[in-house]
N, C-alpha and C positions, 0 to 999 in steps of 0.2 A: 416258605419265605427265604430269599437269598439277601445277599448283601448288596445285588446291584436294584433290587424291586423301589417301586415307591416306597409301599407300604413299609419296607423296612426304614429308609434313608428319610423320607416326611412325616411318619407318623412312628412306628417302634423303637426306634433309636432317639431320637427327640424326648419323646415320654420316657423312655427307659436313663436317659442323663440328666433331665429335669427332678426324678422322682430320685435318683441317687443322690445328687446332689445338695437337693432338700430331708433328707432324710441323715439322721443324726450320725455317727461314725459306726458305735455298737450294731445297728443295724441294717449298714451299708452291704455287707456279706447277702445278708437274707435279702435284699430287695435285689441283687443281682441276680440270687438264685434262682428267686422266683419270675423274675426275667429269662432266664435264663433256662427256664424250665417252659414258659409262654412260647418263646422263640421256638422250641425242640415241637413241643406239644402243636403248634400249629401245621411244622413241616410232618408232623410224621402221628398224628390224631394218638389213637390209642398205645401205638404204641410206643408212647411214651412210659408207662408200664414197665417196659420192658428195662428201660434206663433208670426207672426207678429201684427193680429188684438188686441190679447189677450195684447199687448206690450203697444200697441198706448191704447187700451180700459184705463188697466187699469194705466197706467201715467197719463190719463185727470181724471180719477174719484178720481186718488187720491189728483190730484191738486185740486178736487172740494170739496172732503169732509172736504181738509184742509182747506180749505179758510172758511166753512162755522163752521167748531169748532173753528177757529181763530176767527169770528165773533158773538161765541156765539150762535150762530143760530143751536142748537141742532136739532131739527126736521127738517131743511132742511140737515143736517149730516147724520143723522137716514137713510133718506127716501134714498136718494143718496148710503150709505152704501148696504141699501137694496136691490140696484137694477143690484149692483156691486156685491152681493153675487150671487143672482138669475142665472147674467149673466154668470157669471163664472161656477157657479155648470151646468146652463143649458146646455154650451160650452161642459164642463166635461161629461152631462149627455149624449148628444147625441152622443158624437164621441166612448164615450167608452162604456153604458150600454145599447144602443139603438138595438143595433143586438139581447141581451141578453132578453131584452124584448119582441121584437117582438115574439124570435122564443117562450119565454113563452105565447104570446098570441096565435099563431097559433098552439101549442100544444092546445091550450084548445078549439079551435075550432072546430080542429082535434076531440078530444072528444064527440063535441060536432053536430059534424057531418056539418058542418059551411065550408065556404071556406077558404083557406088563405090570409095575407093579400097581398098587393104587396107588395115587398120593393127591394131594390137593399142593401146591403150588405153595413155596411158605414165603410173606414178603419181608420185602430184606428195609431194616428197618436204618434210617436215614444214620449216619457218625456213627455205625456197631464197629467200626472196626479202629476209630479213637477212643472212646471210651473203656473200651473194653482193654486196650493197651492201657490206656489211663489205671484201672485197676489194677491191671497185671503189674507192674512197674511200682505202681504204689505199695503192694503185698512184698514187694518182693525185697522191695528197699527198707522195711519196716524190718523184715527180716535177717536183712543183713546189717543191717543196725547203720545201717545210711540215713536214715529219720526216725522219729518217733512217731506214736502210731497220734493222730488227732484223737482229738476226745469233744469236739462238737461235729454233730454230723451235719451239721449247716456249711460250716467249710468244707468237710470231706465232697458235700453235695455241691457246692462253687466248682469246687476242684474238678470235677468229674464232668461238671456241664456248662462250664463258665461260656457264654454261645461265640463266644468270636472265634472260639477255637475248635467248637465242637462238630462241624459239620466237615470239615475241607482239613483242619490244623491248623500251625504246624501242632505236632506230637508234644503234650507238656509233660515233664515229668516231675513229681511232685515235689523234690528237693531241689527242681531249678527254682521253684519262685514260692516255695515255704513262707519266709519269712514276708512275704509280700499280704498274703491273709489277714497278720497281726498289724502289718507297719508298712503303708504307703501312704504317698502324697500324692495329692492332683493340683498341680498349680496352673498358671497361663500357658507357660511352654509345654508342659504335657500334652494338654488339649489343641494344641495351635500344631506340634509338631505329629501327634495321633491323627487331627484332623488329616493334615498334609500329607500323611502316608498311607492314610486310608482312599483319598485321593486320586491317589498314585497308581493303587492297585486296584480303585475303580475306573480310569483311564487303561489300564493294562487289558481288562476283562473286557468295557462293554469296547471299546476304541479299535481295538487291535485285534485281542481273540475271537470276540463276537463277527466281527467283518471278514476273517479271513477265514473262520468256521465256514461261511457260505463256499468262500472259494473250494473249500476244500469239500464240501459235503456234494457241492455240484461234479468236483471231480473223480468223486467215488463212488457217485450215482448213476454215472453212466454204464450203461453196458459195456461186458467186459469185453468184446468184440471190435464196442466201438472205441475204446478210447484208445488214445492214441498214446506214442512214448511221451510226447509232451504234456500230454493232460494229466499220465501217468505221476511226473516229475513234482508237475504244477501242484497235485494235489499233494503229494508226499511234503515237501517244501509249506503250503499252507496249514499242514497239521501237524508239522515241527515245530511254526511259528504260533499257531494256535494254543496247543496243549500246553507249552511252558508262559503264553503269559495267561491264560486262564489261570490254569494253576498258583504260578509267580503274586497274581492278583490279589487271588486268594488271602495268599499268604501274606501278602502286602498289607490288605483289609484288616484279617484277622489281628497281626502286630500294632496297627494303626488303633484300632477299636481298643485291644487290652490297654494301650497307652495313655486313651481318655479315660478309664476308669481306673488307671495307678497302677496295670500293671505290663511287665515289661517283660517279653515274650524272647522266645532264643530266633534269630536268624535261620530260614530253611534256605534261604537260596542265595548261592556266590559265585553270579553268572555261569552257569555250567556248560552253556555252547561255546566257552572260550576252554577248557579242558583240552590239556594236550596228551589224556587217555582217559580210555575207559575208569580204568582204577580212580584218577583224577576227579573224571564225570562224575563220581558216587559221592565225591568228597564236598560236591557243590549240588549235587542236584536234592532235594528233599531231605538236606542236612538230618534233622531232627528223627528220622525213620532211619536212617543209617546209623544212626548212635545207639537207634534205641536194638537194633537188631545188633550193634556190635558190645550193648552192655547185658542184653538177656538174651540170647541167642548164642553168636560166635565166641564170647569169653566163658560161656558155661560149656559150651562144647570142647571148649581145649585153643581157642584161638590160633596163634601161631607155634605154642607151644609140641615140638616136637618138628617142625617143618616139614617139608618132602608131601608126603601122601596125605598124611592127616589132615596137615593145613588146607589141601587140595578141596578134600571129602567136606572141609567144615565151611569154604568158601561154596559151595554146592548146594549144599544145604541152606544156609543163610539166604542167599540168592533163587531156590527155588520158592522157599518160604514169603517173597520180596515177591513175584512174580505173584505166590495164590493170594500175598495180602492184596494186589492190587484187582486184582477180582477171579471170580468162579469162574475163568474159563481155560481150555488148552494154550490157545494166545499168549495169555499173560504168564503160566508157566512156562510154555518154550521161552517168551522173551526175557522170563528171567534166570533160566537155565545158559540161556544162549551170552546173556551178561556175563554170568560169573564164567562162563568157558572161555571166554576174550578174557578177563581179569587171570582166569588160569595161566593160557599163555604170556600175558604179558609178565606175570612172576616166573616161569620158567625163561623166557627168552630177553628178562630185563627191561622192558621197552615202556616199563611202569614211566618215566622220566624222561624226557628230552634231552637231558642235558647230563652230557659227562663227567663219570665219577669226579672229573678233574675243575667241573666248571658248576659246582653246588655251593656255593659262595665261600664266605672266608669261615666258613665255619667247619666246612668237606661235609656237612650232611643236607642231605635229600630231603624233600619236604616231606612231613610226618601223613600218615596214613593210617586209620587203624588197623586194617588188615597187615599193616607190617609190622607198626609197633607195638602189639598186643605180644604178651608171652616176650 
């Protein structure tokens, strides 16, 4: 079930704001979840299971790593953290890079004149790769004593699968809308202004993205002999325009939806085709995945801390990482190796900004970046 279907938009979203709304405050949490779990469970049957373990996993490891930073007990924190990273990335590793693996091992087999291995095909199970940040984030912030750990796993379970955000995002992180659990409202302008930007971002999807998908699937359907530089252009151009309001939509819906049910969601996108660089482009495009890689990823690595080379290695990194989250294939790691190589440059040659040292307003500073102001 998506966001733009009947079924969601006349029949599951309708019953699921009828039944919240009629249902008393204390168990307003539980009927979203359980929405919310309906929602999950329909796109992806069984394995739903799998969001379940991940649910219960990471609630008890965050009860444990709290109790043991509350007790000072750092190394049993640590080691516990450690084993809640593992699990989760392993979760992550096999459902989603595992096929991608393999077939790179039995290509080199193949080369190498070797049999293949066995495998059965493992299927990749619908939001593994938000949820699963969803926990990671949540462990890690309990940890560092950025929240306290929950102690109803009904919320932890909201938290982890609230649906408007769990399929597409944006990226939530638990200590942006904590206090939103215990204490929100839903009045008229909620509902009227949620409606309206759900709207928005369902005109972006079926309107724009969905019509110019044709153009562009026509232009990259053709044989590669026959098409021409123009078709070539044509197509590239309609899946520029595609991908970001599909996406954009997305993100539109999701904001919109959390707004009718009280909660109020972070901004992922700040026109990013008007970015006068790369560096910029990151600053705007899937906001919420960039933070999240520059508060668990790039500041644990060393951020800018140290300059020159390091910063280099650790921009590489971050930005390979960005490419395999966005899927199992070489594609999507070149394109995100080939990112952070332009953002390399443009820290080396300056060209991060348009606008001269002398012309950064009356303040003399350049607009804030986290790859710059980290460290």
């Amino acid at each position: 079930m998506v966001f733009s279907s009947v079924q969601f938009i006349f029949f599951f979203l309708p019953i699921a704001l009828a039944v919240y709304f009629a249902a008393p405050w204390p168990l307003r949490n539980a009927v979203l979840l359980v929405a919310s779990l309906i929602f999950y469970t329909w796109g992806a049957g069984e394995l739903v299971s799998l969001l379940l373990v991940s649910i219960v996993g990471n609630f008890f490891f965050g009860h444990a790593i709290g109790r043991a930073r509350e007790a000072g007990n750092l190394r049993k924190r640590n080691v516990l953290l450690a084993i809640d990273i593992i699990g989760n990335l392993a979760l992550l590793g096999y459902y989603k890079y595992a096929n991608f693996a393999v077939s790179q091992i039995d290509g080199l087999f193949d080369a190498l004149g070797m049999g293949r291995l066995h495998w059965s095909s493992v299927a990749l199970p619908i939001g593994i790769s938000f949820f699963t940040f969803h926990g990671l984030s949540y462990c890690v912030d309990v940890g560092r004593g950025r929240c306290s750990p929950l102690r109803n796993i009904v919320d932890f379970g909201l938290y982890m699968t609230l649906f408007p955000q769990l399929v597409a995002g944006p990226i939530i992180r638990y200590h942006e809308i904590a206090e939103q659990f215990q204490h929100r409202t839903v009045g008229v302008v909620d509902l009227s202004e949620g409606a309206s930007r759900f709207m928005w971002g369902l005109a972006k999807k079926v309107i724009i993205a969905d019509a110019v998908a044709e153009v562009a699937n026509g232009a990259f359907g053709l044989p590669a002999g026959s098409r021409s530089f123009t078709a070539a252009w044509v197509g590239v151009l309609a899946y520029t325009i595609q991908i970001y309001f599909d996406f954009s939509g997305y993100s539109d819906m999701a904001i919109g939806l959390a707004r009718m049910f009280g909660f109020r969601f972070p901004e992922n996108f700040n026109r990013p085709y008007s970015a006068y660089s790369v560096t910029d482009f990151w600053r705007r495009w899937h906001i919420t995945l960039s933070n999240w890689f520059r508060d668990y990823l790039y500041i644990p690595l060393g951020g800018n801390i140290g300059q020159g080379p390091r910063t280099y290695v650790n921009l590489l990194i971050v930005f390979f990482a960005t490419g395999l989250w966005h899927g199992a294939n070489w594609t999507f790691i070149i394109w995100g190796l080939y990112h952070g190589a332009i953002m390399l440059i443009e820290r080396v040659k300056g060209w991060r900004y348009l606008e001269s040292p002398g012309s950064r307003g009356s303040t003399g500073r350049s607009p804030s970046c986290w790859w710059r102001s980290v460290g």
